[in-house]
Jmol script that loads the backbone (N, CA, C; Angstrom):
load data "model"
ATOM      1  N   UNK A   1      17.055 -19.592  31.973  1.00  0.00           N
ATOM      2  CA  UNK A   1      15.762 -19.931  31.452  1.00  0.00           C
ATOM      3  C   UNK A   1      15.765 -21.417  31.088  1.00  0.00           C
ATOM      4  N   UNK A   2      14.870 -21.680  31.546  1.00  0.00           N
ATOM      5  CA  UNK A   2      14.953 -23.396  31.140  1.00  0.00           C
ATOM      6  C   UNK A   2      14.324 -24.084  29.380  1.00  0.00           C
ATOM      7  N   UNK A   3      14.711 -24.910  28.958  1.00  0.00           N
ATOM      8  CA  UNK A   3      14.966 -24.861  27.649  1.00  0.00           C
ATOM      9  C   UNK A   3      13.730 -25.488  27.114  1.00  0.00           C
ATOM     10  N   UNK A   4      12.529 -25.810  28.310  1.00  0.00           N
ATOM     11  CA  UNK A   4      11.129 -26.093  27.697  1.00  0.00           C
ATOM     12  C   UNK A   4      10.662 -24.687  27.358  1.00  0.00           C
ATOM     13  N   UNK A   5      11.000 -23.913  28.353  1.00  0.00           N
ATOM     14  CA  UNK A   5      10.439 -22.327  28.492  1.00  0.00           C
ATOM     15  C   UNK A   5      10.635 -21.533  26.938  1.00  0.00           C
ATOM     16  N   UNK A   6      11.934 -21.759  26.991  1.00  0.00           N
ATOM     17  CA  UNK A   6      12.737 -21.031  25.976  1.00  0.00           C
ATOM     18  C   UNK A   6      12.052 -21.544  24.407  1.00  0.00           C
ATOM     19  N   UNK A   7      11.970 -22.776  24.557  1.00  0.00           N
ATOM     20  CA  UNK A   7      11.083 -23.294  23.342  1.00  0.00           C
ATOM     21  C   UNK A   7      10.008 -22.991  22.734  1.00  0.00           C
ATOM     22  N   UNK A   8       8.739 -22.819  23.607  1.00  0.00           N
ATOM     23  CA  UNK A   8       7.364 -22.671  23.431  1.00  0.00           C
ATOM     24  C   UNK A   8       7.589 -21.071  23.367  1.00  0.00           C
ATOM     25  N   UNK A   9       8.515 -20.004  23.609  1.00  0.00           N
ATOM     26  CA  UNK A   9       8.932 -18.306  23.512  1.00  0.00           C
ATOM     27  C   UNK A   9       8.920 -18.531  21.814  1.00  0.00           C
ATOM     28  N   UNK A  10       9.756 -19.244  21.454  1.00  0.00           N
ATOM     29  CA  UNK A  10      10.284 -19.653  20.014  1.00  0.00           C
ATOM     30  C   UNK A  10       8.982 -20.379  19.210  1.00  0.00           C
ATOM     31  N   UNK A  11       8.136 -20.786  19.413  1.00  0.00           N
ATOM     32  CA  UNK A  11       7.528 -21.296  18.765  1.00  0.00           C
ATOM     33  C   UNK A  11       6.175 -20.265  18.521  1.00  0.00           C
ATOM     34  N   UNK A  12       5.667 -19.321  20.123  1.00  0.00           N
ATOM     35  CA  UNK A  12       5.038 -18.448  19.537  1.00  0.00           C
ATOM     36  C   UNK A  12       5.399 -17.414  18.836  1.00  0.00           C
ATOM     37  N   UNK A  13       6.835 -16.851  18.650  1.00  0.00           N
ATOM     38  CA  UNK A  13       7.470 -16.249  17.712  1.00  0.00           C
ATOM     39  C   UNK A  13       7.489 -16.530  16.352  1.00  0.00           C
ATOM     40  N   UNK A  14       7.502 -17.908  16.358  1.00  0.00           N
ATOM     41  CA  UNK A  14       7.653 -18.363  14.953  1.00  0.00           C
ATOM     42  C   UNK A  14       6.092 -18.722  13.964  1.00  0.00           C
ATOM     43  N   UNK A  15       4.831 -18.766  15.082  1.00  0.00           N
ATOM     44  CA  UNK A  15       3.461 -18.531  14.783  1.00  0.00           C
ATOM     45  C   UNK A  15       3.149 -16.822  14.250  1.00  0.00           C
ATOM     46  N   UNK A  16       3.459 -16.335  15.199  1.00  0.00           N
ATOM     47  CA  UNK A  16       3.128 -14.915  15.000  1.00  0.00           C
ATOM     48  C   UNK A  16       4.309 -13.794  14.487  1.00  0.00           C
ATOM     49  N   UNK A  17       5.160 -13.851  13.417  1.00  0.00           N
ATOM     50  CA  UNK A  17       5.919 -13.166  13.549  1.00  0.00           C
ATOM     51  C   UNK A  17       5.494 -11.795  12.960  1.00  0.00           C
ATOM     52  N   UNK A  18       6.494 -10.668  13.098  1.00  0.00           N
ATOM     53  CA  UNK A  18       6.232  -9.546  12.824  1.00  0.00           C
ATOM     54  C   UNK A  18       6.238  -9.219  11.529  1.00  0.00           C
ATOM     55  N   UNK A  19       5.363  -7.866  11.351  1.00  0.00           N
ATOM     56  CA  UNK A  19       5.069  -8.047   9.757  1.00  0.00           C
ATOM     57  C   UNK A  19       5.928  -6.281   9.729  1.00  0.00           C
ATOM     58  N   UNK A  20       6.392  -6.005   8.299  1.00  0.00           N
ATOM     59  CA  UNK A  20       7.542  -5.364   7.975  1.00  0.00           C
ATOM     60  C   UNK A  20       7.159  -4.070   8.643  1.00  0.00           C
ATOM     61  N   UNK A  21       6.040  -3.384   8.604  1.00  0.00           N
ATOM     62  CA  UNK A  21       5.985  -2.003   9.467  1.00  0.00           C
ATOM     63  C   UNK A  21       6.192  -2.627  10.780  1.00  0.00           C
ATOM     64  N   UNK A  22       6.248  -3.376  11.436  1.00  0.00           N
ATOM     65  CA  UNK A  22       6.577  -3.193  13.065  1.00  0.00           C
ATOM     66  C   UNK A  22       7.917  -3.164  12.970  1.00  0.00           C
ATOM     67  N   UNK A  23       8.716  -4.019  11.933  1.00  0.00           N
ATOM     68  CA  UNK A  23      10.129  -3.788  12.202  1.00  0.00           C
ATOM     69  C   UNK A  23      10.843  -2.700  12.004  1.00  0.00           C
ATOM     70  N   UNK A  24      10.033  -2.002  11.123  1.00  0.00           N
ATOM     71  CA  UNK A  24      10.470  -0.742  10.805  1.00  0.00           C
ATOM     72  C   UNK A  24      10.557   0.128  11.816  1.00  0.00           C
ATOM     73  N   UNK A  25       9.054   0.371  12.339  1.00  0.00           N
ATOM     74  CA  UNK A  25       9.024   1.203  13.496  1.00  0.00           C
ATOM     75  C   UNK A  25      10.242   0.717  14.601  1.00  0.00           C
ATOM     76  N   UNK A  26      10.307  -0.806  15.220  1.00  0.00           N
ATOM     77  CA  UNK A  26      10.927  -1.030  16.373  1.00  0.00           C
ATOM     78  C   UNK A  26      12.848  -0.553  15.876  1.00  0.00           C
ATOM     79  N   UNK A  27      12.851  -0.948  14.639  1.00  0.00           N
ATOM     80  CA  UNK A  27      14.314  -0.756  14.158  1.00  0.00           C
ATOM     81  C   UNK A  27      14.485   0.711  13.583  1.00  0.00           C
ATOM     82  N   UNK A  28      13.251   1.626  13.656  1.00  0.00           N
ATOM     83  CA  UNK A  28      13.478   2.811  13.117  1.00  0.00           C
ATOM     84  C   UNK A  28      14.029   3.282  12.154  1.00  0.00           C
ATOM     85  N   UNK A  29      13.879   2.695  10.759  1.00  0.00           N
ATOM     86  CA  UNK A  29      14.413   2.370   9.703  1.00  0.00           C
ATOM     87  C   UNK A  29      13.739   3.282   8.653  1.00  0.00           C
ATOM     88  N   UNK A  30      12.493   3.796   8.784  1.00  0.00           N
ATOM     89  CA  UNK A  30      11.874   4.959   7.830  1.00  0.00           C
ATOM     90  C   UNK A  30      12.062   6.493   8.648  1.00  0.00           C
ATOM     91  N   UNK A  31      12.705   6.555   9.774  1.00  0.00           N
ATOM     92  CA  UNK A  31      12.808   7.671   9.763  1.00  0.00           C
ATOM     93  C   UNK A  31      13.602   8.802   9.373  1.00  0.00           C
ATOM     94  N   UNK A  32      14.298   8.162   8.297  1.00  0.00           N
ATOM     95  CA  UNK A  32      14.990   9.574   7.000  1.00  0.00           C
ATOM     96  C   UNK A  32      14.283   9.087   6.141  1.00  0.00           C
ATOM     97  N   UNK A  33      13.345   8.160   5.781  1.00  0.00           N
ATOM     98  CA  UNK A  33      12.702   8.383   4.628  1.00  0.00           C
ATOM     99  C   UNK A  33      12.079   9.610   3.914  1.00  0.00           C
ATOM    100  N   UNK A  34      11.835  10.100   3.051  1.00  0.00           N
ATOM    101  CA  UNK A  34      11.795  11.293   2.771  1.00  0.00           C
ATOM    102  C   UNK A  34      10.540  10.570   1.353  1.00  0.00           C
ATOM    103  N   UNK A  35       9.565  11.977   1.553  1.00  0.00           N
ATOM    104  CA  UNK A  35       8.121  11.857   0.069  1.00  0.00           C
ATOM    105  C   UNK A  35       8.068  12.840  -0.349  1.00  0.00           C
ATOM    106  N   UNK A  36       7.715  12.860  -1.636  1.00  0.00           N
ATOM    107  CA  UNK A  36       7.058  14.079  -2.271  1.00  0.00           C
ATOM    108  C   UNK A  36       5.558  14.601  -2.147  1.00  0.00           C
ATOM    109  N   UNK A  37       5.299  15.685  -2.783  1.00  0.00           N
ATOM    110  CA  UNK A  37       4.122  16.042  -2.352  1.00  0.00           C
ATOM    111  C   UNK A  37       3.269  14.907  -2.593  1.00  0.00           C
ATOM    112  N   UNK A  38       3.136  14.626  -3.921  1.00  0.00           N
ATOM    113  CA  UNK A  38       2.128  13.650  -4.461  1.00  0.00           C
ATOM    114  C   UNK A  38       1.644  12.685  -3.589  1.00  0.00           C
ATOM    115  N   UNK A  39       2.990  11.981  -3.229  1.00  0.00           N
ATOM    116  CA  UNK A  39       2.759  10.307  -2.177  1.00  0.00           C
ATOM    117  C   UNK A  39       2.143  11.039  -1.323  1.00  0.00           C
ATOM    118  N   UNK A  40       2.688  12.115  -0.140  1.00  0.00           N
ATOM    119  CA  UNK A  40       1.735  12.632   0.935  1.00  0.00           C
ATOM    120  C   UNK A  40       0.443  12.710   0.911  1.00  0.00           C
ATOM    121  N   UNK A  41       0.009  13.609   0.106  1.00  0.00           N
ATOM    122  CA  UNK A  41      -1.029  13.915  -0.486  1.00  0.00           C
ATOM    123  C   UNK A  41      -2.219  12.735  -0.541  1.00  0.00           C
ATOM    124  N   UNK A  42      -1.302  11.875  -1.353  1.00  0.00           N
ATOM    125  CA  UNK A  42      -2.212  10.062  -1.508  1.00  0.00           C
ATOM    126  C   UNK A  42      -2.125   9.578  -0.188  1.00  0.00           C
ATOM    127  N   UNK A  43      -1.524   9.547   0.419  1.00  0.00           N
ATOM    128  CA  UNK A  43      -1.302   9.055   1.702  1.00  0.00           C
ATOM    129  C   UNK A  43      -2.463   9.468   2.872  1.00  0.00           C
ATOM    130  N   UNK A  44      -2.759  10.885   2.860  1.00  0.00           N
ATOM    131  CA  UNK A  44      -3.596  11.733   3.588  1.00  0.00           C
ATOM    132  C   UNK A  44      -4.764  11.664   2.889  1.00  0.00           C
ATOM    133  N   UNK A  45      -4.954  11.383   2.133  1.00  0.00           N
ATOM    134  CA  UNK A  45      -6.389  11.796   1.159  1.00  0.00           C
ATOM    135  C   UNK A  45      -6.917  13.056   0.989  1.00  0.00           C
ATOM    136  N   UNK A  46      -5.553  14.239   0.669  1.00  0.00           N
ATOM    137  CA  UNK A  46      -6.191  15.240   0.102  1.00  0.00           C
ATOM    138  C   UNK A  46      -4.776  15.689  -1.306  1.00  0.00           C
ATOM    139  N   UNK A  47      -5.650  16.730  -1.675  1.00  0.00           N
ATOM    140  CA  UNK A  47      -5.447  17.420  -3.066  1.00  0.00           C
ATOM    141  C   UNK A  47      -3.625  17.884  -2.351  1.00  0.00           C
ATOM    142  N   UNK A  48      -3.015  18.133  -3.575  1.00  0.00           N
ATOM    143  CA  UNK A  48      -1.491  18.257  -3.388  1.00  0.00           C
ATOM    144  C   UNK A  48      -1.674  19.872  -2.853  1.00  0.00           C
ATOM    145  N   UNK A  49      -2.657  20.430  -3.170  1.00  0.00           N
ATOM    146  CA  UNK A  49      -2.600  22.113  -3.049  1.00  0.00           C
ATOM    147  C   UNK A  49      -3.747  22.355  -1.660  1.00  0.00           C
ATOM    148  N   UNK A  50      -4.213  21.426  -1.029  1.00  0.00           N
ATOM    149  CA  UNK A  50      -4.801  21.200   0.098  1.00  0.00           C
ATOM    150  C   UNK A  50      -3.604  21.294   0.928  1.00  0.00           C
ATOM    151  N   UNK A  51      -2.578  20.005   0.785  1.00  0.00           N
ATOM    152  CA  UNK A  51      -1.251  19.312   1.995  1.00  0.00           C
ATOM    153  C   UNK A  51      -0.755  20.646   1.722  1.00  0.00           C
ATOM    154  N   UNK A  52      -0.212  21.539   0.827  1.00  0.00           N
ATOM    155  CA  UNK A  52       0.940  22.813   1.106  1.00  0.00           C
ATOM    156  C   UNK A  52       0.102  23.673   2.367  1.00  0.00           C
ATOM    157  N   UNK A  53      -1.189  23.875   2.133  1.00  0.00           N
ATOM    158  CA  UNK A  53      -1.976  24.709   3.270  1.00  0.00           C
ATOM    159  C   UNK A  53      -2.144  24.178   4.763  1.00  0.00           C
ATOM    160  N   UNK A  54      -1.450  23.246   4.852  1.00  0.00           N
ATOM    161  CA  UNK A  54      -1.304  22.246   6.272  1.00  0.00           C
ATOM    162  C   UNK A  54      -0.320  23.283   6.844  1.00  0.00           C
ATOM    163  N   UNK A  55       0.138  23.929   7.490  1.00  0.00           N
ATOM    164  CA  UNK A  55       0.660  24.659   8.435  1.00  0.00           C
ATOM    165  C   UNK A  55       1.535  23.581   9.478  1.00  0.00           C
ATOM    166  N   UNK A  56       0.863  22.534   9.665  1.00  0.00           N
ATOM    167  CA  UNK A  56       1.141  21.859  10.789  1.00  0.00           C
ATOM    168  C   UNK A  56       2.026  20.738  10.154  1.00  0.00           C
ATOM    169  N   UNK A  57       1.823  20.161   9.716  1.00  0.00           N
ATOM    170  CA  UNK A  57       2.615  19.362   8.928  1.00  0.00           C
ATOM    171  C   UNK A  57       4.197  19.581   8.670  1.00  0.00           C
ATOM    172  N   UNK A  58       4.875  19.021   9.177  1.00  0.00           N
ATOM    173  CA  UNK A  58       6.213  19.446   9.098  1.00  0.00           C
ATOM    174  C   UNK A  58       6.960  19.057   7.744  1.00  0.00           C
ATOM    175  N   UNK A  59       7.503  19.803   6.882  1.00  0.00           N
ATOM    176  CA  UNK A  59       7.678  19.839   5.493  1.00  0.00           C
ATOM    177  C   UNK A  59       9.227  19.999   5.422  1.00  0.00           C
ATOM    178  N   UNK A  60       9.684  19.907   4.140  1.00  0.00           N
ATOM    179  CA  UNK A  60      11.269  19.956   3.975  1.00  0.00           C
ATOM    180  C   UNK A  60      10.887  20.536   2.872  1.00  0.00           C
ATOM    181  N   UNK A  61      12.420  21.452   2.615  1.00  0.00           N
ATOM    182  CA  UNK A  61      12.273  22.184   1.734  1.00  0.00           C
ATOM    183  C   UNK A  61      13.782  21.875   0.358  1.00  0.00           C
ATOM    184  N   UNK A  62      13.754  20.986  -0.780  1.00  0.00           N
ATOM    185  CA  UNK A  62      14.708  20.630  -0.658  1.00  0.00           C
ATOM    186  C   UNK A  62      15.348  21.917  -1.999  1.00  0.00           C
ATOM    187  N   UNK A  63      14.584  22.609  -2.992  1.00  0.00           N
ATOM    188  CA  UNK A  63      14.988  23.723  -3.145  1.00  0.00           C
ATOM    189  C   UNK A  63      13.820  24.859  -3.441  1.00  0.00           C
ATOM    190  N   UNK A  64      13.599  25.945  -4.461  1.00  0.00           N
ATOM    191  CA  UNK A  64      12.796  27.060  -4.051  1.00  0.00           C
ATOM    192  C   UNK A  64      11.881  25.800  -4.567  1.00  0.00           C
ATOM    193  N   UNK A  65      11.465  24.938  -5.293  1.00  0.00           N
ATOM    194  CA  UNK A  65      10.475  24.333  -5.924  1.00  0.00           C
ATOM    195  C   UNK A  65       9.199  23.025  -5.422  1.00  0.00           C
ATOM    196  N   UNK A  66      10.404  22.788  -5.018  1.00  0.00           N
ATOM    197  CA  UNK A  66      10.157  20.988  -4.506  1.00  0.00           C
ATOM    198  C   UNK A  66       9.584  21.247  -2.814  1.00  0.00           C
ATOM    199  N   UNK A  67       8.834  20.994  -2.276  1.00  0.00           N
ATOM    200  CA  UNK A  67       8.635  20.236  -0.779  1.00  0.00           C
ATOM    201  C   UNK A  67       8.261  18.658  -0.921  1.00  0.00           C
ATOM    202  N   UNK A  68       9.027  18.199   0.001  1.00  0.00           N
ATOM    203  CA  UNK A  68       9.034  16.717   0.326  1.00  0.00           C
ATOM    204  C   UNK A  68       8.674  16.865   2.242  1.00  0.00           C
ATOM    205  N   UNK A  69       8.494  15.680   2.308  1.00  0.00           N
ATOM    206  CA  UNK A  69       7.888  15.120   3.908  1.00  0.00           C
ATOM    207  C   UNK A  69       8.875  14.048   4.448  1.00  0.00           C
ATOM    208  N   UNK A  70       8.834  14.180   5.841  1.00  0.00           N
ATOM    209  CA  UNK A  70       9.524  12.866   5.894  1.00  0.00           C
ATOM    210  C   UNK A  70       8.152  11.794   6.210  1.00  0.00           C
ATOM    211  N   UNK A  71       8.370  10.474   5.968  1.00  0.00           N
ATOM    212  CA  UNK A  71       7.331   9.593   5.821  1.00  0.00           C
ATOM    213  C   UNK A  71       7.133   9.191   7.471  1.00  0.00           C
ATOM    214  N   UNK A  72       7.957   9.299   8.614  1.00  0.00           N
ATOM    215  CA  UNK A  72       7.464   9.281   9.522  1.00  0.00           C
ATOM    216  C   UNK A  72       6.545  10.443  10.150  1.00  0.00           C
ATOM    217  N   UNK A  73       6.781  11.817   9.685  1.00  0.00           N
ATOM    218  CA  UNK A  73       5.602  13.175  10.101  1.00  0.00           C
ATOM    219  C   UNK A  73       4.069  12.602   9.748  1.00  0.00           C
ATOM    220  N   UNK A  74       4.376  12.062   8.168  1.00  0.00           N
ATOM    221  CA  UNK A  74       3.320  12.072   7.011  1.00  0.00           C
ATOM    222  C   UNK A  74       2.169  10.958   8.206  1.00  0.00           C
ATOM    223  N   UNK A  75       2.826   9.651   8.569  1.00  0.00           N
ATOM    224  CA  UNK A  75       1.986   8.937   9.740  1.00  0.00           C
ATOM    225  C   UNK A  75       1.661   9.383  10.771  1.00  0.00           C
ATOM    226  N   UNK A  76       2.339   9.888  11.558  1.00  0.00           N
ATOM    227  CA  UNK A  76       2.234  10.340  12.947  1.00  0.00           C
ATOM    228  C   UNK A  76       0.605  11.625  12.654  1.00  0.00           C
ATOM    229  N   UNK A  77       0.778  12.594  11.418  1.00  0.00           N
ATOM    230  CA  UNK A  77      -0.101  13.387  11.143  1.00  0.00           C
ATOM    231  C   UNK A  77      -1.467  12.410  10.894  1.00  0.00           C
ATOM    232  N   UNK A  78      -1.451  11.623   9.941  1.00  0.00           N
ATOM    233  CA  UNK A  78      -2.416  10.766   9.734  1.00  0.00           C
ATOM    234  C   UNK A  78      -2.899  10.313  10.805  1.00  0.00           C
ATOM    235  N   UNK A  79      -2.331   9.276  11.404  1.00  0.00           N
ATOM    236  CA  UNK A  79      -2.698   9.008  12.993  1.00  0.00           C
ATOM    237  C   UNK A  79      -3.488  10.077  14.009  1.00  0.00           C
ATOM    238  N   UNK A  80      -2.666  11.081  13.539  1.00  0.00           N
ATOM    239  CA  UNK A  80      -2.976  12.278  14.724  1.00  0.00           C
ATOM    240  C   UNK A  80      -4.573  12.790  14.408  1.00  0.00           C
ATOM    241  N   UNK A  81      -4.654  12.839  13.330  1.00  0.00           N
ATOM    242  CA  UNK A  81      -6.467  13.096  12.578  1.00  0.00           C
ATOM    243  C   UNK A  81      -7.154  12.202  12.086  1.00  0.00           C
ATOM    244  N   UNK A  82      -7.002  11.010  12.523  1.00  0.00           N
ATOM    245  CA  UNK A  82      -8.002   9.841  12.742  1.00  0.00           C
ATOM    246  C   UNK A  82      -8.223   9.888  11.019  1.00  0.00           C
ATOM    247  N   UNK A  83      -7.292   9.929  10.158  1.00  0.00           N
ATOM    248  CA  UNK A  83      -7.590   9.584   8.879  1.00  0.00           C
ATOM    249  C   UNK A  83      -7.623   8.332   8.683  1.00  0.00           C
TER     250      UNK A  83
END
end "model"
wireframe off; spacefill off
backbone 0.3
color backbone group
C-alpha cells in the first residue's frame, strides 16, 4: 500500500472514529454481560411483571428467585420489535 494511501485511511479513521457500542459489538465484549429484571424491563419499556410474561425472551435463571437476561438477548429483542 503506498504511504499517501495509507495516510488519508488514517486520517479518515481518526475523523470518524468508533463510538464504544460498535466496539463492543465488533470485539464482542457484552456478550456475558448479564441484567436483572429491572434494567430489562427499563430497557424494553415495560413493567418488570409484563418482561417475566415474554415467553420469547431468553432468560437465565440464576436461583428459584432471581431471573436475569443477558444484555445481548435484551437488544437483539428490542431491535427485533421495533422498540
Amino acid at each position: 500500500m503506498k504511504k499517501d494511501t495509507f495516510l488519508s485511511i488514517a486520517r479518515l479513521v481518526d475523523d470518524d472514529p468508533l463510538t464504544d457500542a460498535q466496539i463492543r459489538e465488533l470485539t464482542g465484549a457484552d456478550k456475558d454481560d448479564v441484567i436483572g429484571s429491572e434494567r430489562a424491563a427499563q430497557m424494553l419499556g415495560v413493567k418488570v411483571d409484563q418482561l417475566r410474561r415474554m415467553k420469547d425472551l431468553p432468560r437465565l435463571r440464576t436461583n428459584n428467585r432471581h431471573l436475569q437476561y443477558r444484555l445481548i438477548d435484551v437488544r437483539a429483542y428490542r431491535d427485533k420489535h421495533c422498540w
